[in-house]
C-alpha positions in Angstrom: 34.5 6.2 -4.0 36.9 5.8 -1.3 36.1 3.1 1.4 35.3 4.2 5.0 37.3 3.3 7.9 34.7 3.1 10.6 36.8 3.7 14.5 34.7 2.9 17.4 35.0 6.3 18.5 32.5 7.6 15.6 29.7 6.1 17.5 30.1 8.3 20.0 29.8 11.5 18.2 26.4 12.6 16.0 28.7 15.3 13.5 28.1 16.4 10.6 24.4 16.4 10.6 23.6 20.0 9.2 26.2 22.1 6.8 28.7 24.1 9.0 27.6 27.5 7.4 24.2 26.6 8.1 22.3 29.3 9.8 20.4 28.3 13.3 17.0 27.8 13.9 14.0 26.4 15.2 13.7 24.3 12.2 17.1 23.6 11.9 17.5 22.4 15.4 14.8 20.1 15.4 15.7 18.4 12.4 19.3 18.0 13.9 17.9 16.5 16.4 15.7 14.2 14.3 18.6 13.3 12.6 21.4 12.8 15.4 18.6 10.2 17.1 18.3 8.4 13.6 22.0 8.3 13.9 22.3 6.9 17.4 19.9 3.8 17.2 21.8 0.9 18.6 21.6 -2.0 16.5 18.7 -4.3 17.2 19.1 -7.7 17.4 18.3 -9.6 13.9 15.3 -11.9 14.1 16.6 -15.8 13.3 15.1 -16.2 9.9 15.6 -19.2 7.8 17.3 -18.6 4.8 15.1 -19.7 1.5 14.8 -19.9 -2.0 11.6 -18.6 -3.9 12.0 -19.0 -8.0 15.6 -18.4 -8.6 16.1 -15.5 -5.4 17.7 -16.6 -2.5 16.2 -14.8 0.6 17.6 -13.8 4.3 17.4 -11.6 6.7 20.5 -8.6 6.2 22.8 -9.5 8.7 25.1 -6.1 7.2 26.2 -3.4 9.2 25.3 0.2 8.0 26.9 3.5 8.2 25.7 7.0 7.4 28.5 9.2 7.2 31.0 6.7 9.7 28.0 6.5 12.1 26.5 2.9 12.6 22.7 2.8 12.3 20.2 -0.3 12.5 17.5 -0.3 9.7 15.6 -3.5 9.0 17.0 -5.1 5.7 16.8 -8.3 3.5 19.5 -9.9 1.5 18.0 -10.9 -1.7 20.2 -12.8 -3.8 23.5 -11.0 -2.2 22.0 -7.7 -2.3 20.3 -5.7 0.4 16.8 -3.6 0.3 15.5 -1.4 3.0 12.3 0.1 3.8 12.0 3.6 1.7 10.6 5.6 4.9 13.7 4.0 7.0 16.2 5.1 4.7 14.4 8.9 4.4 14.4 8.8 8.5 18.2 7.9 8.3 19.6 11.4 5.7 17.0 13.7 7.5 19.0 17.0 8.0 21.1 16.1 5.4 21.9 17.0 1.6 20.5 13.8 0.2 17.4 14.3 3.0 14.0 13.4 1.2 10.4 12.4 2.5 7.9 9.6 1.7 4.1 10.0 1.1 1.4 8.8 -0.2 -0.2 10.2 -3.3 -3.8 9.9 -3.9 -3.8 11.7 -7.4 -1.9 8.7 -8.7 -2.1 6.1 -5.8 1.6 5.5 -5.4 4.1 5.5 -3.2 5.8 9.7 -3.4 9.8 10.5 -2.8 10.1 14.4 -2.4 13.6 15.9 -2.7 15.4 18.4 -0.6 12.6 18.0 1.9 13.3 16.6 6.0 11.3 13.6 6.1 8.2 13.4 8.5 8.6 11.2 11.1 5.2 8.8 12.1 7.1 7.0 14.9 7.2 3.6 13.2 10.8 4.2 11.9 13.6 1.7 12.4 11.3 -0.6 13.8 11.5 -4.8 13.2 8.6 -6.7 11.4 8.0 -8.9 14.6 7.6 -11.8 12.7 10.0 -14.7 12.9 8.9 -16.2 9.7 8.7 -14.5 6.2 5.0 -15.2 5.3 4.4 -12.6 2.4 7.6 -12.5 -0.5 6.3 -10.8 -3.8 7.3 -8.2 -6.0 6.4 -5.1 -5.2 3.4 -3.5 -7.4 3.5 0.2 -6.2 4.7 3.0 -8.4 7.3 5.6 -7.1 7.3 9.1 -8.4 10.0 10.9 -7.5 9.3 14.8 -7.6 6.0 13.6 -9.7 7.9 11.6 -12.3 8.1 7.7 -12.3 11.2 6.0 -11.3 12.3 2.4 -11.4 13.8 0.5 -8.6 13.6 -3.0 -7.9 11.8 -3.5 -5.0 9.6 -6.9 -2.8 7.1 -6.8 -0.4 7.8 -8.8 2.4 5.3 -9.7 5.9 3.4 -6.7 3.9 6.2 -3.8 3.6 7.8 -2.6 0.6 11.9 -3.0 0.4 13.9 -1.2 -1.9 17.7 -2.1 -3.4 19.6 0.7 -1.8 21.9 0.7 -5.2 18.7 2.1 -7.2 17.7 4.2 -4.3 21.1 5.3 -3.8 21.0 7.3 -7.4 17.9 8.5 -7.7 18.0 10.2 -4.4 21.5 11.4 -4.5 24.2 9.9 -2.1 26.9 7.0 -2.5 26.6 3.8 -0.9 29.7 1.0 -1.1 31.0 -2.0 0.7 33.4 -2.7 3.1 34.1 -6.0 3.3 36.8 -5.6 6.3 33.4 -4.8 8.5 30.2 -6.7 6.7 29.0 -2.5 6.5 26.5 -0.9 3.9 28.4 2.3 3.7 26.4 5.7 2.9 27.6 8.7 1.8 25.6 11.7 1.9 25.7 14.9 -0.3 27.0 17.8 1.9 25.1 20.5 0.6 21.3 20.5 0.7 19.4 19.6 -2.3 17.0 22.4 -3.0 13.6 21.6 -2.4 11.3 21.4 -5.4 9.9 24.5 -6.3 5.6 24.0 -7.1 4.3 26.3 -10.0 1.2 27.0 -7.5 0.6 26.3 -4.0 -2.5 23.5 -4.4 0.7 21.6 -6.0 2.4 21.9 -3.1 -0.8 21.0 -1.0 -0.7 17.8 -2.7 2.5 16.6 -1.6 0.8 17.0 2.2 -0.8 13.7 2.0 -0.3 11.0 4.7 0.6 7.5 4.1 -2.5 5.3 4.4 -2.3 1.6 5.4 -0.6 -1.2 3.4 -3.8 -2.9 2.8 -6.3 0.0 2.0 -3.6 2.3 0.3 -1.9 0.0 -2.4 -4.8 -1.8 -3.5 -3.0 -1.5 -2.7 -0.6 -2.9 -2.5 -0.9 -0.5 0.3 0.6 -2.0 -0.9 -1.1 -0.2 -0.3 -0.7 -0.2 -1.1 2.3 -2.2 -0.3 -2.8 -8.6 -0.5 -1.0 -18.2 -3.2 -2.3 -20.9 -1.4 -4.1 -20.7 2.0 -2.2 -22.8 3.7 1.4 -22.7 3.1 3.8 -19.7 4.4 5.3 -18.5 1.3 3.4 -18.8 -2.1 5.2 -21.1 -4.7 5.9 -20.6 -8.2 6.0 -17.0 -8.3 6.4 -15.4 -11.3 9.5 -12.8 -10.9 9.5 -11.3 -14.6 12.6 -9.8 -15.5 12.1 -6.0 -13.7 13.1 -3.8 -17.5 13.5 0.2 -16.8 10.6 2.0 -18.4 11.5 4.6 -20.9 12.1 7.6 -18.8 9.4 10.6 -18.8 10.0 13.2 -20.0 10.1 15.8 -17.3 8.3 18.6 -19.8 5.3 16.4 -19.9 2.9 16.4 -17.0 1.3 13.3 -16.6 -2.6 13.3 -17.5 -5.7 11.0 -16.6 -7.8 11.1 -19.5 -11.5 11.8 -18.8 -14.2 8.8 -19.1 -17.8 9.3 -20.2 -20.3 9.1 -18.0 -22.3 5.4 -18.4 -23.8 4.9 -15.2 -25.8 2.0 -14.0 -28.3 0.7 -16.5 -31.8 1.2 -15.5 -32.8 -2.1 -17.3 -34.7 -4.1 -14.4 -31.5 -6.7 -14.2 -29.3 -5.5 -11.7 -25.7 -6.3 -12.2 -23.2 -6.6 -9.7 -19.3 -6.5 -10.5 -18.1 -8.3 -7.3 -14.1 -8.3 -6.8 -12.6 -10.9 -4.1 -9.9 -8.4 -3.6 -6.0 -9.9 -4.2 -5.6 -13.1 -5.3 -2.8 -15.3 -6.8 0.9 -14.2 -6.2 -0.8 -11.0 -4.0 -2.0 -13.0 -1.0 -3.1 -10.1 0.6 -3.3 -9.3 4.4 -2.3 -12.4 6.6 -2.5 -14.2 9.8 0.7 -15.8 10.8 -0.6 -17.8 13.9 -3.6 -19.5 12.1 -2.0 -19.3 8.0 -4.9 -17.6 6.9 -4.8 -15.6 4.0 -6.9 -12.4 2.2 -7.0 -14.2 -1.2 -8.6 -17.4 -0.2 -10.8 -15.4 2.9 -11.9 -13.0 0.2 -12.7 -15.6 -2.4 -14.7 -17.7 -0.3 -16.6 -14.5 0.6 -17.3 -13.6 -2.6 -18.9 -17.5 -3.4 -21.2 -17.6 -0.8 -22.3 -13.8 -1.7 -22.6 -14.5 -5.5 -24.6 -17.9 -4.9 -27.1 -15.5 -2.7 -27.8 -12.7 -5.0 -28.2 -15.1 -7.6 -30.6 -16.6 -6.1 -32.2 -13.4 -6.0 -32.1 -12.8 -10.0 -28.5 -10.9 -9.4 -26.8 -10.9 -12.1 -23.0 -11.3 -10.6 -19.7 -11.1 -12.3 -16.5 -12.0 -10.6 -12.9 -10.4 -11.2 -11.8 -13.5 -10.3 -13.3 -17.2 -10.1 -10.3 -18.6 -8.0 -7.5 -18.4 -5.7 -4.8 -18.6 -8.5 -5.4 -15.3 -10.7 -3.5 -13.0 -9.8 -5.0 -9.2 -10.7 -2.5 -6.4 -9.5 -2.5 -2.6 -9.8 -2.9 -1.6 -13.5 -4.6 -5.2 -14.7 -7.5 -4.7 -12.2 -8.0 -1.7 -13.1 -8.4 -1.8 -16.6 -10.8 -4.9 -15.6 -13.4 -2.2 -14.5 -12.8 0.0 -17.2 -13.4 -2.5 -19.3 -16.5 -3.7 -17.3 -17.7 -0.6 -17.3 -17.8 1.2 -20.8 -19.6 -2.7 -21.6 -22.5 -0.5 -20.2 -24.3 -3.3 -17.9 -22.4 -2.5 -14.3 -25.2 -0.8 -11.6 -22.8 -1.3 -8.6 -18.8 -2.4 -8.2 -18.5 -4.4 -4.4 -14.6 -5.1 -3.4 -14.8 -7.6 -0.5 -11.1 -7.0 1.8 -10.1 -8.3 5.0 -7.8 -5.5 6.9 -4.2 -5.7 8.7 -2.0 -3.1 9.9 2.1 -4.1 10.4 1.5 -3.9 14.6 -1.4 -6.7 14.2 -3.6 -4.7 16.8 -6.1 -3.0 14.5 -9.4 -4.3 14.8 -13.4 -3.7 13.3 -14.7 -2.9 10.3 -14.6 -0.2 7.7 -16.0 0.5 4.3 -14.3 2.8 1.7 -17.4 4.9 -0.4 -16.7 7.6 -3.4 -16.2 11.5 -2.7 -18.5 13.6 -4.8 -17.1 14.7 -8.2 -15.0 11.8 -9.0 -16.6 12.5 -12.7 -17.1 15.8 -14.0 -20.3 15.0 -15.4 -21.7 14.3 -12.1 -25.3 16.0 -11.3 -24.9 17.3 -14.8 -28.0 17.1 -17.0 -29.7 15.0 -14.5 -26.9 12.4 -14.3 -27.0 11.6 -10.8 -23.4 11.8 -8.7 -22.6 8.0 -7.8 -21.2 9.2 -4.4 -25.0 9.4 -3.4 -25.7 5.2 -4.0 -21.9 4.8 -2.5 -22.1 6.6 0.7 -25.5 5.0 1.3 -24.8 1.2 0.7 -21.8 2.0 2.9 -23.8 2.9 5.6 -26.1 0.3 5.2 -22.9 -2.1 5.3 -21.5 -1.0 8.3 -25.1 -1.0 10.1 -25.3 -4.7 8.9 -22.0 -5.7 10.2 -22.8 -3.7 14.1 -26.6 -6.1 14.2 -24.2 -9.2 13.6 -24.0 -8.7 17.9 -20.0 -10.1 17.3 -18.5 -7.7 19.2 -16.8 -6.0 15.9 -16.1 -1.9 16.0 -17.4 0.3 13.7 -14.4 2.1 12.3 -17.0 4.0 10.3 -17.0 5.1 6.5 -14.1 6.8 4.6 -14.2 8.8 1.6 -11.9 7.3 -1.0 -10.5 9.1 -4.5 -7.2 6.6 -4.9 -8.0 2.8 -4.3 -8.9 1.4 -8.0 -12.0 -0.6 -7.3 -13.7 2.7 -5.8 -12.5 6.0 -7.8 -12.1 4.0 -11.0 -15.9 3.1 -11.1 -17.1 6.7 -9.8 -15.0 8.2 -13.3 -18.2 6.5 -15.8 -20.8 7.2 -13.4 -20.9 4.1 -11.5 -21.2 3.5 -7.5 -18.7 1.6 -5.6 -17.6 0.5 -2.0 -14.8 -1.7 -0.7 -15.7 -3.3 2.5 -12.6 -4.5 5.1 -14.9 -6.3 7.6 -12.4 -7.0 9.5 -8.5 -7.1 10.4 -7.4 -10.4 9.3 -4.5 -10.2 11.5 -5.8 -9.5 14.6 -5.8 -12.2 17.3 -9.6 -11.5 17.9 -11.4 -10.5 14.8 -9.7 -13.9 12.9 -11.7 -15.6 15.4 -14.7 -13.9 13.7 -13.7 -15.5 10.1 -11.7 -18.6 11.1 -14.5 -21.3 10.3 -17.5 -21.7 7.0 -20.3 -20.7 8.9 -18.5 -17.2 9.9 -17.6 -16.5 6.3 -21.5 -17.6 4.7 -22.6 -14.7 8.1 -19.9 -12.2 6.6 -21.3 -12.7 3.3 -25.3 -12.5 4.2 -24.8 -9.3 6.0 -23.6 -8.0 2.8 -26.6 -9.4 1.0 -28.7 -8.1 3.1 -26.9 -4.4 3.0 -27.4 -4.7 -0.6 -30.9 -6.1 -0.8 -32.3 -2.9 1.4 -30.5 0.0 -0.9 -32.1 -2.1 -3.9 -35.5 -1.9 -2.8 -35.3 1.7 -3.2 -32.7 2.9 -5.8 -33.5 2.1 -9.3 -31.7 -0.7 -11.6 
């Protein structure tokens, strides 16, 4: 590809942005002007970060200039080991109106992060914007899958201060336009396709319905991984000894095959007069989770220490408790946790699956507490031959949850109950029969809700409103 010569008098002019045989329209004209304010961003200022090195990768703050089509534009970027990642959803905002334009999503039929082709990306206003943190608290690989078009892709991708970034050489590819380097002027240099990319074409319109879904937080959505997604040590800002296995392309799908969840048999909770609780501090290890960059505290070790003081309760109550994990170390991402509770479960002793989370949104300002309960139907042999829907022991313990966190009089919202079909600890459970919940008590993040988890005391309250929640559904609903 031939290099770019960028003249100052390109950043005056927003060209180029839709195909000059392109017919006008309401459309049209909106996503020109989507895409000629993408293109017009003046560079922010790049947040002093101190260069480090975690395991082998050396990690900075991109101080690279970036073109699209000869037009300077500012998205937030990392240099990892002299190459440069960029958020997915900053890169889609960027080509909007273009050939190479695609969108980001999140799908909840496979809880991953979704790239759709030949589609204007959908704007949510957080575009472009810096992580407004001066330190880099969070580095990790990045757990979430990417389908492109349905099918998994592989790109090598971190997440860092809780947001996935992406080497723009992998992206590049998959999505369809050039990128190169000019070295005369430090500038990432992107190329887009003239012609539009055809969007893809569903074989019925609930297909097409899918692709609608929004992108849920980092925390919730890529258990994420948010990340979702997209949550080692308490204490120190970056976890150490972090094991970065060689990333190896999967063998590609074959785009004949449609991916398909195999069907579980229905176990449900066994009514044997032992109830038995599969309790998961959610995160752990290398996946530190949500975190507080004022007072260093972390999701794993918050969650853990949760977990503890509820375990020694119920067992002190005859629970029978088991742990996903026993301490801060293990780390259990994406696929290994949730083979755990497939595991768990077809063992045939699970009445209940509790995920204990602490919440945190990339602004810092969300605050209360919210529980995630099963939808109806998550197995098809639900309210069949008297097998009674889990849903029904979900949605209640969630309500007695959230009741138990409003009479701790701590000033928390109640940010109420959501129906959840895509975060492992809850669906996975609900597919043999089985209730779950995930509890976020609060945002861990938050200037004023940390206050309410900062100290022992506040954590052994956390946990005892959750033994109490639990203690009230028992005394009605069989084990």
């Amino acid at each position: 590809m031939k290099k770019r010569i960028l003249p100052s008098a390109l950043l005056l002019l927003a060209l180029f942005i839709l195909p000059a045989s392109a017919a006008p329209s309401d459309d049209l004209e909106q996503n020109a002007s989507i895409a000629e304010s993408a293109l017009q961003v003046s560079p922010a200022p790049v947040t002093a970060v101190t260069p480090m090195t975690v395991s082998g990768l050396n990690l900075s703050q991109s101080t690279s200039n970036v073109a699209v089509d000869g037009l300077l534009v500012s998205p937030e970027g990392y240099c990892i080991n002299q190459e440069n990642y960029y958020k997915l959803r900053d890169l889609a905002y960027l080509l909007t109106g273009k050939g190479a334009a695609f969108d980001v999503v999140w799908d909840d039929q496979y809880a991953c992060i979704s790239m759709l082709s030949g589609r204007d990306y959908t704007a949510t206003g957080s575009e472009l914007l810096p992580s407004g943190s001066a330190s880099i608290y969070k580095f990790v690989p990045s757990y979430s899958d990417v389908r492109l078009n349905g099918q998994l892709v592989q790109m090598t991708g971190f997440n860092i201060n809780n947001n996935n970034y992406y080497r723009i050489r992998d992206v590049a590819p998959i999505v369809g336009f050039e990128v190169d380097w000019d070295k005369d002027t430090n500038t990432v240099v992107i190329d887009s396709m003239t012609d539009p990319v055809p969007p893809p074409v569903a074989e019925n319109p609930e297909e097409e319905d899918q692709d609608e879904a929004t992108v849920k937080d980092n925390d919730t959505g890529t258990d994420t991984g948010i990340v979702p997604d997209a949550d080692a040590g308490s204490s120190s800002q970056l976890p150490s000894g972090i094991p970065f296995a060689p990333l190896t392309p999967e063998t590609p799908a074959d785009p004949e095959e449609e991916p398909t969840e195999p069907e579980y048999p229905w176990i449900g909770p066994k009514i044997d007069g032992v109830l038995t609780i599969l309790l998961d501090p959610g995160h752990g290890g290398t996946d530190p989770g949500c975190f507080n960059p004022d007072t260093k505290q972390d999701e794993n070790v918050t969650n853990m220490h949760v977990a503890n003081d509820l375990k020694e309760m119920l067992e002190a109550q005859g629970v029978r408790v088991i742990l996903t994990r026993s301490d801060t170390s293990t780390t259990l991402v994406g696929p290994d946790r949730k083979q755990l509770v497939r595991d768990l479960c077809e063992e045939g002793e699970l009445d209940l699956v509790l995920s204990i989370h602490h919440n945190g949104v990339e602004t810092r300002v969300g605050t209360g507490s919210e529980v995630y309960v099963q939808p109806a139907k998550l197995s098809p042999e639900a309210g069949v031959d008297g097998n009674d829907d889990p849903c029904i022991t979900s949605q209640s313990l969630g309500k007695r949850l959230l009741r138990s966190y409003m009479a701790m009089n701590n000033g928390l919202t109640n940010r109420g109950m959501k129906e959840s079909d895509s975060l492992y600890m809850v669906y996975v459970a609900g597919e043999y029969g089985i209730p779950a919940v995930l509890s976020e008590f609060c945002f861990i993040d938050n200037a004023k809700d940390i206050l309410l988890i900062d100290e022992p005391q506040e954590l052994e309250a956390e946990a005892k409103a959750i033994f109490d929640a639990i203690m009230e559904l028992y005394k009605s609903t069989p084990y």
